[in-house]
NUDRENVEX-691158 format. One record per atom (N, C-alpha, C, O): residue in three letters; residue number from 1; atom name; x, y, z. Coordinates in Angstrom, 2 decimals, always signed. Atoms other than C-alpha are relative to their C-alpha. Layout:
<nodes>
NODE  residuo  num  atomo       px       py       pz
NODE      ALA  NUM     CA        X        Y        Z
...
</nodes>
This chain:
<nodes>
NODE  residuo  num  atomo       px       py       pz
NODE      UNK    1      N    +0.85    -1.17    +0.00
NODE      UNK    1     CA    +0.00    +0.00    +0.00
NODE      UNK    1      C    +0.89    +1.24    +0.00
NODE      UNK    1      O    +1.91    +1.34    +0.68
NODE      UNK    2      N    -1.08    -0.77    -0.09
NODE      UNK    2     CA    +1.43    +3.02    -0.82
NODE      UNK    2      C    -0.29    +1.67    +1.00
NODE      UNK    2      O    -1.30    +2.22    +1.42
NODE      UNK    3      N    +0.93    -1.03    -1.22
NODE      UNK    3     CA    +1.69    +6.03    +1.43
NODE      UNK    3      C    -0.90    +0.87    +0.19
NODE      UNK    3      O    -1.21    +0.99    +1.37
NODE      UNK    4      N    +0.51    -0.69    +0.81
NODE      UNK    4     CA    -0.45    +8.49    -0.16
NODE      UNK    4      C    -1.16    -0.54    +0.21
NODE      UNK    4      O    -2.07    +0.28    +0.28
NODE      UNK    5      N    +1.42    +0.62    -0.37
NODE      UNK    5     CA    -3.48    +5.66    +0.62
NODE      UNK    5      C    +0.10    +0.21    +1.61
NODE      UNK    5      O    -0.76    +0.85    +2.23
NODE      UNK    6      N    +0.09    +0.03    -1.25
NODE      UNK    6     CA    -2.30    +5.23    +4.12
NODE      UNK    6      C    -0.08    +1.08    +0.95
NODE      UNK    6      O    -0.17    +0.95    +2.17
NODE      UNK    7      N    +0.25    -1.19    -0.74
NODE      UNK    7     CA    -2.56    +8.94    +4.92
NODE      UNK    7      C    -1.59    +0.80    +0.10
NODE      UNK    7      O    -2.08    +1.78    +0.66
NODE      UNK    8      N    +1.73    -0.44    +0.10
NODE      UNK    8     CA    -6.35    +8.95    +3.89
NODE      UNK    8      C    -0.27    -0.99    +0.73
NODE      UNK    8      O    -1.49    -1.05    +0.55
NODE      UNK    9      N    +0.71    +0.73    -1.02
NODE      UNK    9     CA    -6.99    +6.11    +6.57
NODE      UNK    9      C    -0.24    +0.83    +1.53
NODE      UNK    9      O    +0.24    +1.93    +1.78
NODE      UNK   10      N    -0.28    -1.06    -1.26
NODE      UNK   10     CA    -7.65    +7.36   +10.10
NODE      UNK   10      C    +1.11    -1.44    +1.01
NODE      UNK   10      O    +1.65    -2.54    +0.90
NODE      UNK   11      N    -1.12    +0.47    -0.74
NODE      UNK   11     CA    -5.65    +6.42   +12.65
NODE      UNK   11      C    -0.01    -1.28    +0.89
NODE      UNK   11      O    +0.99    -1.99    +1.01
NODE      UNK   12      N    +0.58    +1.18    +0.09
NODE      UNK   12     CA    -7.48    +3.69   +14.11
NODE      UNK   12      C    +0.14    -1.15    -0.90
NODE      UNK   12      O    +0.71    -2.20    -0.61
NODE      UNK   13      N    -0.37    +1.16    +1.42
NODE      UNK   13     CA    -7.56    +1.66   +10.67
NODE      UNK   13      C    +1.82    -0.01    +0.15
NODE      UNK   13      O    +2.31    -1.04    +0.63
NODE      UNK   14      N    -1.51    +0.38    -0.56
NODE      UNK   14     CA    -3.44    +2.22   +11.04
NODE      UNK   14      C    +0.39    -0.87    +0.92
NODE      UNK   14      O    +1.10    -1.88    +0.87
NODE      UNK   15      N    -0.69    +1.09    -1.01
NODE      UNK   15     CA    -2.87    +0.74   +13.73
NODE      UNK   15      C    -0.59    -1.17    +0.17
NODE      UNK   15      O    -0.22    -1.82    +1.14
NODE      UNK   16      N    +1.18    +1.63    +0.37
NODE      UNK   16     CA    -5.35    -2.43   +12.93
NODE      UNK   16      C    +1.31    -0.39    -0.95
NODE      UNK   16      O    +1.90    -1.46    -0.83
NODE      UNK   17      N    -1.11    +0.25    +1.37
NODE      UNK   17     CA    -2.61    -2.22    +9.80
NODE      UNK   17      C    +1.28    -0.37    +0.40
NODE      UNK   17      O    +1.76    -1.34    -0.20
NODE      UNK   18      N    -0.84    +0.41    -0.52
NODE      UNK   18     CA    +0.32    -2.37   +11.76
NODE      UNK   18      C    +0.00    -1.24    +0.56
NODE      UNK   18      O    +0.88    -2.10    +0.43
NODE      UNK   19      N    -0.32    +1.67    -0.70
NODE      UNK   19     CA    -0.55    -5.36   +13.75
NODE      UNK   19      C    -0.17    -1.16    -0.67
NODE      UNK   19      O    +0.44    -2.22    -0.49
NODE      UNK   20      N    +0.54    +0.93    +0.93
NODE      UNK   20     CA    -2.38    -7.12   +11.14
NODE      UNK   20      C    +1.87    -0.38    -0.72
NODE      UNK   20      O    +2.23    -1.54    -0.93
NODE      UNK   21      N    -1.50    -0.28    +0.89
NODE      UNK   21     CA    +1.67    -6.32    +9.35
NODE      UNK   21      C    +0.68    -0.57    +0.63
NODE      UNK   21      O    +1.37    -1.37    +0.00
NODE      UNK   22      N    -0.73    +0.48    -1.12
NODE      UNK   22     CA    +3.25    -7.34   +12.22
NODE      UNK   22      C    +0.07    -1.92    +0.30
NODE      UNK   22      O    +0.90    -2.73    +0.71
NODE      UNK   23      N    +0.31    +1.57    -0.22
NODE      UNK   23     CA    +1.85   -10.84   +12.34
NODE      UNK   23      C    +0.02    -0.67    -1.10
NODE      UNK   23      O    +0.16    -1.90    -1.07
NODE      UNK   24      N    -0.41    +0.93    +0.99
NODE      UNK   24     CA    +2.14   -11.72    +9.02
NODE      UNK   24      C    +1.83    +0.37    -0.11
NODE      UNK   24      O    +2.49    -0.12    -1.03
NODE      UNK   25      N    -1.55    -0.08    -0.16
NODE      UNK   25     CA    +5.95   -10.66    +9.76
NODE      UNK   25      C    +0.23    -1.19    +0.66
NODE      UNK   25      O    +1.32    -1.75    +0.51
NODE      UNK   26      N    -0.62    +0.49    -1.10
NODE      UNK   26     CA    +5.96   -12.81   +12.21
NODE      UNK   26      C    -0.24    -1.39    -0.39
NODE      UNK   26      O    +0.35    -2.28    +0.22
NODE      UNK   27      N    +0.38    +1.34    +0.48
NODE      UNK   27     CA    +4.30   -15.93   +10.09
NODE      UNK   27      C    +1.20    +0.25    -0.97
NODE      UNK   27      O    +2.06    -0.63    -0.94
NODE      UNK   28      N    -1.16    +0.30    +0.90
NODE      UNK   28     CA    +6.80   -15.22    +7.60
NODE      UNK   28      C    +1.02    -0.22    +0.20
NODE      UNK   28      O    +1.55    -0.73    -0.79
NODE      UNK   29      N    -0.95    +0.37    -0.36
NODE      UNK   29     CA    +9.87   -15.60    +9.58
NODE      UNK   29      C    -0.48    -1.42    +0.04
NODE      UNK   29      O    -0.32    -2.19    -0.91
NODE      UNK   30      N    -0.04    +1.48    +0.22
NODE      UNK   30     CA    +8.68   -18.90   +10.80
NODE      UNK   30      C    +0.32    -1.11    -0.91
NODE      UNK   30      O    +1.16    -2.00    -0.94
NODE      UNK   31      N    -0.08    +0.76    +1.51
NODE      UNK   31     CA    +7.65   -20.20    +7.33
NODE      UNK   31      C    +1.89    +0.04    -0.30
NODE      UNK   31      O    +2.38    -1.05    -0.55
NODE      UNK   32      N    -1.31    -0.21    +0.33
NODE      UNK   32     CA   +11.42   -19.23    +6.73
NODE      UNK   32      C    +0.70    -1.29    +0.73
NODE      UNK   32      O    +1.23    -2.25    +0.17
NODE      UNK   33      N    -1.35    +0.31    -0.65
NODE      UNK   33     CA   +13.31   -20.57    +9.64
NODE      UNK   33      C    -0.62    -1.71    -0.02
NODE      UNK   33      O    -0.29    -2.51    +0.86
NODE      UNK   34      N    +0.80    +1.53    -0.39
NODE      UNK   34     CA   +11.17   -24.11    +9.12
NODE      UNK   34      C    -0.15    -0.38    -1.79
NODE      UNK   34      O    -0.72    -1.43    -2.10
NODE      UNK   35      N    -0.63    +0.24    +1.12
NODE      UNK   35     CA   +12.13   -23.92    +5.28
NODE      UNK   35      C    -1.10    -0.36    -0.89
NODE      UNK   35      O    -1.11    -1.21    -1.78
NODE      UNK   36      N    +1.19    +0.10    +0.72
NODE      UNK   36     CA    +8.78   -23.49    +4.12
NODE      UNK   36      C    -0.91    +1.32    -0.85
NODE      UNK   36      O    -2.07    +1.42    -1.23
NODE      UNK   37      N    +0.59    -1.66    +0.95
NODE      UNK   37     CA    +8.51   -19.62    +2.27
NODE      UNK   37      C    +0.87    -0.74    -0.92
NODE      UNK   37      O    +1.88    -1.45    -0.93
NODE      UNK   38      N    -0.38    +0.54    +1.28
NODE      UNK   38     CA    +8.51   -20.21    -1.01
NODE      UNK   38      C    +0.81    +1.11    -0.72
NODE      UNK   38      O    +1.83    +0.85    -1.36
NODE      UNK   39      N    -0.34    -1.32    +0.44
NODE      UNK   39     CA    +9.04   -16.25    -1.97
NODE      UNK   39      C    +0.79    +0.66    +1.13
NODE      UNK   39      O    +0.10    +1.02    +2.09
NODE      UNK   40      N    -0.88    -0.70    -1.77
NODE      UNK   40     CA   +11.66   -14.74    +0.98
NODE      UNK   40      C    +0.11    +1.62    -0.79
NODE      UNK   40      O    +0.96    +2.27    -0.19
NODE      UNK   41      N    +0.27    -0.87    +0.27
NODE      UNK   41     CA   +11.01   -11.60    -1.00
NODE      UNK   41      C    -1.09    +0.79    +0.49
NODE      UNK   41      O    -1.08    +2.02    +0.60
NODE      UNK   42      N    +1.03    -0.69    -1.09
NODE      UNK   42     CA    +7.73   -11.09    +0.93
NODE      UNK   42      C    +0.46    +0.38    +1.37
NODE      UNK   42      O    -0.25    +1.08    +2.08
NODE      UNK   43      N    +0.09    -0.70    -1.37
NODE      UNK   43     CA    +9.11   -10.38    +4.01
NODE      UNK   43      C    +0.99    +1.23    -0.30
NODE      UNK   43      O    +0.86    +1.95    +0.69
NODE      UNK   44      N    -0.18    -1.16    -0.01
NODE      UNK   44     CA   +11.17    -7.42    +2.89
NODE      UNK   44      C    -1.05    +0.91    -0.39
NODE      UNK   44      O    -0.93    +2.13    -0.31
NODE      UNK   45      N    +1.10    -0.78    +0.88
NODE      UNK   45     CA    +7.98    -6.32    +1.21
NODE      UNK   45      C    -0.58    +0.24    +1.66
NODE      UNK   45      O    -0.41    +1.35    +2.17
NODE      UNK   46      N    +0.57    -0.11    -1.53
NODE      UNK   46     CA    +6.43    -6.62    +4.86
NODE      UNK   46      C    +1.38    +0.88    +0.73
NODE      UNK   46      O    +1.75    +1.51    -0.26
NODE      UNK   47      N    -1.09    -1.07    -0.41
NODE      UNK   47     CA    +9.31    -4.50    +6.47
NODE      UNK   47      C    -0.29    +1.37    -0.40
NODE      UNK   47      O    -0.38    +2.36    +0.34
NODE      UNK   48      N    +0.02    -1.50    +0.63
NODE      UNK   48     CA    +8.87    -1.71    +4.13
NODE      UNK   48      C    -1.36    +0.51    +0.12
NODE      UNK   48      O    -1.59    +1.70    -0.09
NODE      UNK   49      N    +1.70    -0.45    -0.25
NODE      UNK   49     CA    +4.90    -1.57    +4.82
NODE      UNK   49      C    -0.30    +0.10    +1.24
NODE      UNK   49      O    -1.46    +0.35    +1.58
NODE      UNK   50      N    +0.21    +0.27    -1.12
NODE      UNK   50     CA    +5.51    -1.93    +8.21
NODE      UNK   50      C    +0.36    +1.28    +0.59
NODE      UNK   50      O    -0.08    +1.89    +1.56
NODE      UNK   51      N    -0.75    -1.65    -0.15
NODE      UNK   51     CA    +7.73    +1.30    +7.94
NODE      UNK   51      C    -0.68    +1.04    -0.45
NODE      UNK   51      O    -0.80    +2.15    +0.06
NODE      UNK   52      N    +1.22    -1.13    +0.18
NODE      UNK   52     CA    +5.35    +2.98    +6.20
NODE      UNK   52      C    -0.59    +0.68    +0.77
NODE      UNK   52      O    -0.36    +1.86    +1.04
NODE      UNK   53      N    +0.89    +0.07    -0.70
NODE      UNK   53     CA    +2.65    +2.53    +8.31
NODE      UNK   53      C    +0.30    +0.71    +1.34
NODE      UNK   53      O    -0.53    +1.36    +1.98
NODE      UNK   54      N    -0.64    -0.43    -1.40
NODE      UNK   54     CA    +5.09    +3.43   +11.45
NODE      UNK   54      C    +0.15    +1.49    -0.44
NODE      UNK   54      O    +0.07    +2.32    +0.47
NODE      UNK   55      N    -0.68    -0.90    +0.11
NODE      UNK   55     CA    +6.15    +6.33    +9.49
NODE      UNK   55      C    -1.39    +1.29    +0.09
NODE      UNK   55      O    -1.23    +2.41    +0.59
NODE      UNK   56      N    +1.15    -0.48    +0.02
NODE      UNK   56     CA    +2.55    +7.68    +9.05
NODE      UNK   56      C    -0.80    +0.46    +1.19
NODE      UNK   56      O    -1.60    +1.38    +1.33
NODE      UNK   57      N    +0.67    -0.05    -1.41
NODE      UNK   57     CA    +1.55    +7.28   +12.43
NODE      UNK   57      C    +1.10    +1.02    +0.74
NODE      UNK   57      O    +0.68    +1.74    +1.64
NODE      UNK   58      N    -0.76    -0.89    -0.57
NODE      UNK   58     CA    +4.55    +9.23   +13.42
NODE      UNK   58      C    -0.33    +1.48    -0.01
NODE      UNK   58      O    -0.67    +2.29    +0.86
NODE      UNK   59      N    +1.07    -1.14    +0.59
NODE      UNK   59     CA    +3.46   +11.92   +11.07
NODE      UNK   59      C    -1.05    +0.85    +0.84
NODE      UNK   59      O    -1.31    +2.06    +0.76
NODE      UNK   60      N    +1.31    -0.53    -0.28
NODE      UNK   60     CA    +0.71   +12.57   +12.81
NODE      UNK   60      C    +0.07    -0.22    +2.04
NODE      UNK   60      O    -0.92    -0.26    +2.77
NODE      UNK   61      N    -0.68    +0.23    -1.02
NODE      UNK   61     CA    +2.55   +12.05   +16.22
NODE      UNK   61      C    -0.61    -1.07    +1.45
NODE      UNK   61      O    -0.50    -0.82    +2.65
NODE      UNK   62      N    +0.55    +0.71    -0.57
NODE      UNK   62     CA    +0.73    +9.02   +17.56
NODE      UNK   62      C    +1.53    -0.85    -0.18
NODE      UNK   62      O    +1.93    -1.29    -1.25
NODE      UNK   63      N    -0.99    +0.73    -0.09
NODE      UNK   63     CA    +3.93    +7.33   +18.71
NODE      UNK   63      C    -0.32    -1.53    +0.60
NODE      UNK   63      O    -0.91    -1.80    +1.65
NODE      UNK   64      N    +0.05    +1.55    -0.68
NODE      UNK   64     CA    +4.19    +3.22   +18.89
NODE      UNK   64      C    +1.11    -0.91    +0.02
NODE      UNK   64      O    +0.99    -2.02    +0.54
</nodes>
């Protein structure tokens, strides 16, 4: 998602976005370290949406 969408969400929906981001971070390591991601390109893609999302919320000075 790019940031430009994530600055027309409110701030609420963000942080649903972050955790929702957060946990598929956190399924994707697994899948990794258990040699079962097929694409290990998704989790930098998750990193950089994760930064977004952090960066947005900063923005707007709801710190997490």
């Amino acid at each position: 998602m790019k940031a430009k969408d994530l600055r027309q969400k409110e701030t609420a929906a963000l942080e649903k976005e972050l955790l929702d981001l957060r946990k598929a971070q956190f399924s994707l390591r697994m899948q990794a370290a258990t040699q079962q991601l097929a694409n290990h390109s998704q989790i930098g893609k998750t990193r950089k949406s994760i930064a977004r999302v952090k960066t947005v919320l900063n923005e707007r000075g709801v710190a997490k």
